[in-house]
N, CA, C and O of each residue as an XYZ file, in Angstrom:
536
protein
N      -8.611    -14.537     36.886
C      -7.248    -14.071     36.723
C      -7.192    -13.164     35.492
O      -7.693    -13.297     34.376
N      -6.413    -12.177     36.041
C      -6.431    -11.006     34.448
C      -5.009    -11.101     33.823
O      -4.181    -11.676     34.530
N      -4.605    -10.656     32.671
C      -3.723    -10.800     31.723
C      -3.230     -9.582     30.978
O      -4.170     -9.205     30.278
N      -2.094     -8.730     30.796
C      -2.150     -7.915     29.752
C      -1.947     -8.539     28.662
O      -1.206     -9.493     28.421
N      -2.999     -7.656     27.678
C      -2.573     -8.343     26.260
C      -1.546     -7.808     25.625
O      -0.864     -6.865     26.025
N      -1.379     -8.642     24.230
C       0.033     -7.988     24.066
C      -0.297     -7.435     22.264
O       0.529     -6.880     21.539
N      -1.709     -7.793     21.906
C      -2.268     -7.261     20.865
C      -2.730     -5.921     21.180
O      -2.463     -5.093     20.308
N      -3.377     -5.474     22.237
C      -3.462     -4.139     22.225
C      -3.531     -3.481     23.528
O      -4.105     -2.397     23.633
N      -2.959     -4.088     24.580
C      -2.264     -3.459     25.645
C      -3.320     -3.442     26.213
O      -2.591     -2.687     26.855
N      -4.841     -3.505     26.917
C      -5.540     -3.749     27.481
C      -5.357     -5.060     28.833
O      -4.540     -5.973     28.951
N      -6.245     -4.725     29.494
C      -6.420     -5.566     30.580
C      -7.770     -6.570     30.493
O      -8.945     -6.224     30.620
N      -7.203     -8.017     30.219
C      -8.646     -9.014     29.818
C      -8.458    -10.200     30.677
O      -7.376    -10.383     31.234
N      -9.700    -11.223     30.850
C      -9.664    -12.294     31.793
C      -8.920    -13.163     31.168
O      -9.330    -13.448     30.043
N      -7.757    -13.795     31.589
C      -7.131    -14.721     30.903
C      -7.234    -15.910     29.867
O      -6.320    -16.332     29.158
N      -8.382    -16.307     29.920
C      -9.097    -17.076     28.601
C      -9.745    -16.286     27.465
O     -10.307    -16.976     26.614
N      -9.763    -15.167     27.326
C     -10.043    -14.127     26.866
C      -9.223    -14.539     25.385
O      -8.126    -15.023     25.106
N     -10.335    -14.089     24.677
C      -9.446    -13.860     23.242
C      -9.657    -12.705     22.638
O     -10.756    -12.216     22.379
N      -8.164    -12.073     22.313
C      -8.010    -10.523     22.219
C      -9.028    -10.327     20.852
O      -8.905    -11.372     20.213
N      -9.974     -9.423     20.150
C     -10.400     -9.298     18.435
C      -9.125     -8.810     18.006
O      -8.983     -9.055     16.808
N      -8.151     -8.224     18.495
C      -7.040     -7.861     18.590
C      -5.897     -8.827     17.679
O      -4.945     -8.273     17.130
N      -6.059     -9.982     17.610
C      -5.144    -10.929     17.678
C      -5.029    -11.820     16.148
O      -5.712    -12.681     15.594
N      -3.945    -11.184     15.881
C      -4.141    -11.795     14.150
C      -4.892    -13.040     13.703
O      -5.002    -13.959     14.516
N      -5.311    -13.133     12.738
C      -5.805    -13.930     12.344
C      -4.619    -14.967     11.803
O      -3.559    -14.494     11.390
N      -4.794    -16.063     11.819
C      -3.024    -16.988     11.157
C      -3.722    -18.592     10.596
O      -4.575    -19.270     11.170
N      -3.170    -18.809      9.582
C      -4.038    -19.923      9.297
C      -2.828    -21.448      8.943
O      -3.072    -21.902      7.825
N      -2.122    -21.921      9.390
C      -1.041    -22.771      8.878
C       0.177    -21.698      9.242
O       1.185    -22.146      8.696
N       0.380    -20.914      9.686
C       1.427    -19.933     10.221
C       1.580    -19.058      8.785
O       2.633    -18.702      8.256
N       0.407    -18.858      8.392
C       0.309    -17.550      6.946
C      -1.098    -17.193      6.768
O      -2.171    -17.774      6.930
N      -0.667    -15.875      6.325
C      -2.326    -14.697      6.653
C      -3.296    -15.989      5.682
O      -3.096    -16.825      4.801
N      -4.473    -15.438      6.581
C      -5.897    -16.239      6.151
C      -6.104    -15.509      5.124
O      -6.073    -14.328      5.472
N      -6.309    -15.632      3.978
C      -6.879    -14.925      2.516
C      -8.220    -14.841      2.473
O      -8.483    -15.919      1.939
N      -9.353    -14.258      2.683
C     -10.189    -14.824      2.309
C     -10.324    -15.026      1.414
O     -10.734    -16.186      1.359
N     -10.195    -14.342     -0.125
C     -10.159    -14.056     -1.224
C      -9.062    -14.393     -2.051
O      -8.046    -13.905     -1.557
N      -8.771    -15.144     -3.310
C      -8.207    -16.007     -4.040
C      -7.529    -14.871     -4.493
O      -6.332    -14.783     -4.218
N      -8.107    -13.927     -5.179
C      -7.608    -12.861     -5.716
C      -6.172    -11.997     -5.410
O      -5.110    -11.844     -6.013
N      -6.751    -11.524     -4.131
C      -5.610    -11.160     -2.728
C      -4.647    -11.529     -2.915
O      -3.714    -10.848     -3.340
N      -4.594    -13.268     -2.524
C      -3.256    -14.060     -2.426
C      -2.259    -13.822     -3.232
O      -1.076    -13.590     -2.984
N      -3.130    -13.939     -4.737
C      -2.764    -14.076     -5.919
C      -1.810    -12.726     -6.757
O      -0.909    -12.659     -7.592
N      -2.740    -11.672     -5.853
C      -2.007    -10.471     -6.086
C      -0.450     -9.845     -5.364
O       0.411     -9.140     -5.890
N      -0.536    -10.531     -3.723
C       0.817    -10.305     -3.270
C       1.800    -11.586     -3.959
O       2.826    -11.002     -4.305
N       1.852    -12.117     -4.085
C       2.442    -13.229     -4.938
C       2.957    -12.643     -6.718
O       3.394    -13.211     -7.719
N       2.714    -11.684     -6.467
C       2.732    -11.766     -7.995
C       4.019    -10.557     -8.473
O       4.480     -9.599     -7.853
N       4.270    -11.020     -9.620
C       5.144     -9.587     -9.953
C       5.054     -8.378     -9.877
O       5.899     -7.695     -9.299
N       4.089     -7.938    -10.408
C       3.260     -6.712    -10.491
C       3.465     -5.955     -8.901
O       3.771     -4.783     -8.679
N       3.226     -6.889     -8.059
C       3.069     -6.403     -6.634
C       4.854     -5.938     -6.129
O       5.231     -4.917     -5.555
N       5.469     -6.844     -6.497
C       6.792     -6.759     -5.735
C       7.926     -5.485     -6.567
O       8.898     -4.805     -6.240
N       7.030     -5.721     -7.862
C       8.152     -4.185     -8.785
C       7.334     -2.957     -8.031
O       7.967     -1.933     -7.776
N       6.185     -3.031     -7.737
C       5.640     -1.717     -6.984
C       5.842     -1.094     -5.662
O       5.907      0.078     -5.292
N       5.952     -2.673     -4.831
C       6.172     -2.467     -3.666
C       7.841     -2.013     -3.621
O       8.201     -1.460     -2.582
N       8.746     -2.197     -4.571
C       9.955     -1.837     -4.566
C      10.132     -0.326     -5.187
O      11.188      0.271     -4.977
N       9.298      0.158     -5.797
C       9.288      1.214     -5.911
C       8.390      2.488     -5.445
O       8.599      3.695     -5.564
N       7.494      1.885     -4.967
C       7.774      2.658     -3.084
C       8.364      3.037     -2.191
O       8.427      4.101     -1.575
N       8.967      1.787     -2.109
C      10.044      1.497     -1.073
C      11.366      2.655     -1.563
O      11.815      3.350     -0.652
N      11.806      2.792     -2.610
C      12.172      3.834     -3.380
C      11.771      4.964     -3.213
O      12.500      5.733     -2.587
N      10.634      5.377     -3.658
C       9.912      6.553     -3.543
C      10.128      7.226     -2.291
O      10.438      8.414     -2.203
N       9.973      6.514     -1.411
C      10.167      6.468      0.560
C      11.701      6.734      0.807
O      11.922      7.028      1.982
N      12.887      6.704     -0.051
C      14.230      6.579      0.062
C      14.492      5.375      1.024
O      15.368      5.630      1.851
N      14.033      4.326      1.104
C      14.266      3.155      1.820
C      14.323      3.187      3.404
O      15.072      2.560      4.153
N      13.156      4.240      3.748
C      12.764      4.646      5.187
C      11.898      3.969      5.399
O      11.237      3.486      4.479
N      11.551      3.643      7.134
C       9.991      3.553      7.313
C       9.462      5.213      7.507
O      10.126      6.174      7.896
N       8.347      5.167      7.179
C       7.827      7.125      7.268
C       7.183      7.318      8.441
O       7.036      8.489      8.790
N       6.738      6.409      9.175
C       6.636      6.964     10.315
C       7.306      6.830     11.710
O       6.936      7.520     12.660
N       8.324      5.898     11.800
C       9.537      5.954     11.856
C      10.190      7.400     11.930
O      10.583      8.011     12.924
N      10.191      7.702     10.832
C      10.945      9.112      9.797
C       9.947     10.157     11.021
O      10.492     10.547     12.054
N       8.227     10.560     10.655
C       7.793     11.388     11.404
C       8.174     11.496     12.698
O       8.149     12.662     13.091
N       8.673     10.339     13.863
C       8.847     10.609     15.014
C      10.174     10.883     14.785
O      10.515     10.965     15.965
N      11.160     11.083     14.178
C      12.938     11.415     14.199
C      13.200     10.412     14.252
O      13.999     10.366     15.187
N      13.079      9.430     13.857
C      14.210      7.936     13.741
C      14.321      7.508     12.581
O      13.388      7.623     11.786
N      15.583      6.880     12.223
C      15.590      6.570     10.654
C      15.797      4.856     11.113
O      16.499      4.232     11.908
N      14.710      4.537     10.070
C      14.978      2.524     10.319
C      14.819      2.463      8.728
O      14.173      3.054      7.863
N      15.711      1.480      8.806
C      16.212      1.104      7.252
C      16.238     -0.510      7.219
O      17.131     -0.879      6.456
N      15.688     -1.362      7.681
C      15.791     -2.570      8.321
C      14.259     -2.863      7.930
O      13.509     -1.906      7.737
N      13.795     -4.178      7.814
C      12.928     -4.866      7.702
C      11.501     -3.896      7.175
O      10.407     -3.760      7.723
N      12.004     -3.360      5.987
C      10.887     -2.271      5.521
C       9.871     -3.335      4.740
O      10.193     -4.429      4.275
N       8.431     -2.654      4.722
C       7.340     -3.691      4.102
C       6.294     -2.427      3.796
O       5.734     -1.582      4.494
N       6.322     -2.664      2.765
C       4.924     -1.732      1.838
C       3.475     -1.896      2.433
O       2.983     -3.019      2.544
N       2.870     -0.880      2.775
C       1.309     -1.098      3.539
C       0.466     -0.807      2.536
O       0.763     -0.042      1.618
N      -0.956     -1.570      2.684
C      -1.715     -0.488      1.678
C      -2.107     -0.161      2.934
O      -1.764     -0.662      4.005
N      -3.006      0.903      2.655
C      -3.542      2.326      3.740
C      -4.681      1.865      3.633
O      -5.411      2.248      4.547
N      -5.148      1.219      2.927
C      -6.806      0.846      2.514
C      -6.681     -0.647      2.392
O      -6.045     -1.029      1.409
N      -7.147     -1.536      3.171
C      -6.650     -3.054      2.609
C      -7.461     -3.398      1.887
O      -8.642     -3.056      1.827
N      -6.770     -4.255      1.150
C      -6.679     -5.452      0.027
C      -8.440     -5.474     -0.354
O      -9.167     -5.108     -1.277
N      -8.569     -6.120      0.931
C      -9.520     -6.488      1.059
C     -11.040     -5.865      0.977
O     -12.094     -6.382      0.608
N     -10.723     -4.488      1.491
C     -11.787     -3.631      1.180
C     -11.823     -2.838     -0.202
O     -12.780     -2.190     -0.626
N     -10.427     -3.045     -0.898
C     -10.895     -1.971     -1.877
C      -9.445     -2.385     -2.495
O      -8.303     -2.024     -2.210
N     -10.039     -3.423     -3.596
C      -8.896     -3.787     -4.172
C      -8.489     -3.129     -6.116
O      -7.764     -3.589     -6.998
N      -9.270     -2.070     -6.055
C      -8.971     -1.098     -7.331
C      -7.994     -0.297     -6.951
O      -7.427      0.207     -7.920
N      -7.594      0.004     -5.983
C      -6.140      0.821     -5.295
C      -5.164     -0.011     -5.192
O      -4.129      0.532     -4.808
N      -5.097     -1.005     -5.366
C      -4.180     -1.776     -5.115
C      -2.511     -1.413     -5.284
O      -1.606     -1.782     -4.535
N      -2.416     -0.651     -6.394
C      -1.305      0.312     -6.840
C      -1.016      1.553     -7.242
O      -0.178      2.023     -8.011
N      -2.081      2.106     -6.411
C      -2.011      3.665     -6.282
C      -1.190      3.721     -5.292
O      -1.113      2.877     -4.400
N      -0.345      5.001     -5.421
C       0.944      5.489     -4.773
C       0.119      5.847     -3.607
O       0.515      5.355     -2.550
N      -1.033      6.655     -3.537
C      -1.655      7.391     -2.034
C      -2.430      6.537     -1.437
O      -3.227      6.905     -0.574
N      -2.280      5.045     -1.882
C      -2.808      4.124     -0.753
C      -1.570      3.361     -0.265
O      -1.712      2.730      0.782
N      -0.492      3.333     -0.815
C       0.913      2.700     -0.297
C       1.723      3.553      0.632
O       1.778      4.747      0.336
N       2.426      3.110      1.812
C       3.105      3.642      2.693
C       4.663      2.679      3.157
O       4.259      1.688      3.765
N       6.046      2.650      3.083
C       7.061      2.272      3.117
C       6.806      2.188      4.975
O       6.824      3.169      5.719
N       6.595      0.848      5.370
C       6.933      1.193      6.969
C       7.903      0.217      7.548
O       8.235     -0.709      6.807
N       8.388      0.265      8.689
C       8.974     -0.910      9.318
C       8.229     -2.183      9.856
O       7.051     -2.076     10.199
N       8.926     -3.457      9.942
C       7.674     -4.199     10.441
C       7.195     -4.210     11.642
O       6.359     -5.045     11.989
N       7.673     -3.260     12.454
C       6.720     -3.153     13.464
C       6.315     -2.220     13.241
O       5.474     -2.632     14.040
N       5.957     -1.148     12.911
C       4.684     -0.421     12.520
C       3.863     -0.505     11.757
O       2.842      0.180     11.813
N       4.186     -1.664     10.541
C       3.387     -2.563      9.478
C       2.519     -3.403     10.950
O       1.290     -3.480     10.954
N       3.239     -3.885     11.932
C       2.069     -4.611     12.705
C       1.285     -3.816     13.324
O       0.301     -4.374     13.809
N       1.383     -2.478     13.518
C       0.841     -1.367     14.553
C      -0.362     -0.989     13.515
O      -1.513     -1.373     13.723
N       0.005     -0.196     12.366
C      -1.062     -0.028     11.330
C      -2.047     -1.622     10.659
O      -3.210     -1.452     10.291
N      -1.544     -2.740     10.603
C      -2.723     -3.729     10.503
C      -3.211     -3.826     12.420
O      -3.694     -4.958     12.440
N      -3.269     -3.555     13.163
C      -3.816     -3.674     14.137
C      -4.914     -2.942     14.431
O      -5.968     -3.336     14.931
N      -4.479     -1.408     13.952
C      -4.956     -0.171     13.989
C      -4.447      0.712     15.182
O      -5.095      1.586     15.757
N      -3.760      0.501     15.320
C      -3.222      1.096     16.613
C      -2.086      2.752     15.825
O      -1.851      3.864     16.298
N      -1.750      2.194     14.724
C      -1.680      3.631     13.692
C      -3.027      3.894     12.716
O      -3.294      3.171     11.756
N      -3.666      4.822     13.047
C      -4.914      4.871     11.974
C      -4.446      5.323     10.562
O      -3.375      5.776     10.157
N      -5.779      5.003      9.882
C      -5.261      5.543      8.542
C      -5.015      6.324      8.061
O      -4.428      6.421      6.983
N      -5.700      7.688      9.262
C      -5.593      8.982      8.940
C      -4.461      9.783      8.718
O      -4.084     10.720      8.015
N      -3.847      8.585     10.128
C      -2.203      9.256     10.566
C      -1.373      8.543      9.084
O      -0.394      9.196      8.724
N      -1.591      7.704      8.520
C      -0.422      7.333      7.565
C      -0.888      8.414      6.184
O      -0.076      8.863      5.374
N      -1.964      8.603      6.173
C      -2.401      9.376      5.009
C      -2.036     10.915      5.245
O      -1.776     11.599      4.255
N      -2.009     11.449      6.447
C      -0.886     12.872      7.149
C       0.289     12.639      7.149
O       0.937     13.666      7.353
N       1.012     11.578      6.986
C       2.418     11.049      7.162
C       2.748     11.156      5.682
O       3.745     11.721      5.232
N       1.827     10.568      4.997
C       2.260     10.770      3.401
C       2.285     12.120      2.763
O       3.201     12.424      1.999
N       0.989     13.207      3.144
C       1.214     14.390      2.970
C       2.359     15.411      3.206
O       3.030     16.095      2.432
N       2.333     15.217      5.033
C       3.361     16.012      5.294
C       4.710     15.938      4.606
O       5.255     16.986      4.258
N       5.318     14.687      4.375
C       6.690     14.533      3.472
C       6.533     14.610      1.915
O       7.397     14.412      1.060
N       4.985     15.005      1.734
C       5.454     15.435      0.349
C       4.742     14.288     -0.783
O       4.256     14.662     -1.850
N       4.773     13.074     -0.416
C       4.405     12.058     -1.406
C       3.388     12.122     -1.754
O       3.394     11.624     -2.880
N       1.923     12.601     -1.379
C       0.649     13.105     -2.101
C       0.325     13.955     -1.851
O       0.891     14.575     -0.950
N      -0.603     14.390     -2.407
C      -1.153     15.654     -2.559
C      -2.309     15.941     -1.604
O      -2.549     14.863     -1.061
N      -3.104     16.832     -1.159
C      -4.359     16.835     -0.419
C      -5.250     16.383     -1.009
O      -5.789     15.382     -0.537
N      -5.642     16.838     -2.016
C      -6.814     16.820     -2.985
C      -7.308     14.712     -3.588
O      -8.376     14.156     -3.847
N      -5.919     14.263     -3.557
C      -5.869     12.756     -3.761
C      -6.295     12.206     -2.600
O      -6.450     10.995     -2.753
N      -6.508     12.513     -1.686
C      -7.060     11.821     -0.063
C      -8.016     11.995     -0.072
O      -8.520     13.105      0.099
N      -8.761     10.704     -0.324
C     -10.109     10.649      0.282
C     -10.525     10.522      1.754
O      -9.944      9.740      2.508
N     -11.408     11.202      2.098
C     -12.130     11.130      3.431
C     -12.152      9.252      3.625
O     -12.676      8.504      2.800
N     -11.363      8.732      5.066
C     -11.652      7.252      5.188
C     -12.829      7.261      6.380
O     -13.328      6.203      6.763
């Protein structure tokens, strides 16, 4: 018996488990890293992520790129996670203001990074030269 998934829209055998499919540990992200946790938890994180969110005029931006304005359930992305590269952690050209469903679309990958790092250019918030090749 087949199934659509609903992690990334594919067609799989119903016992199937999507790689697709968040990871959830007690109904909250699996950390691997102490550090991580420690860092969204923290002050530092939430005065930044609010001034992003600022920076963004309290849009999601890609949202904004297709013509829609959502002003509702906005959540700060890094563009580079946590996890891989946690010296960016509060650089402006790894942060992106999105909605939470495109916060779930970009941790899925179903928005690449390329597109949020063209999303940040085109409106202006970084520069070319600050984008590194991902």
């Amino acid at each position: 018996m087949l199934k659509s998934c609903k992690y990334c829209g594919k067609v799989h055998p119903y016992n199937y488990t999507c790689p697709m499919k968040p990871k959830r540990h007690n109904g909250k992200y699996d950390y691997t890293d102490r550090d991580v946790w420690k860092f969204r938890h923290s002050g530092l994180w939430k005065n930044k992520a609010e001034e992003i969110k600022e920076r963004d005029n309290w849009m999601c931006l890609c949202c904004l790129d297709k013509k829609i304005i959502t002003t509702k359930q906005l959540e700060v992305h890094h563009i580079r996670p946590l996890a891989e590269d946690m010296d960016s952690k509060l650089d402006d050209d790894n942060l992106i203001t999105l909605c939470r469903a495109c916060h779930e679309q970009a941790e899925k990958g179903l928005i690449t990074r390329q597109e949020l790092k063209d999303i940040l250019r085109r409106r202006g918030k970084i520069e070319a030269e600050n984008t590194p090749v991902i």
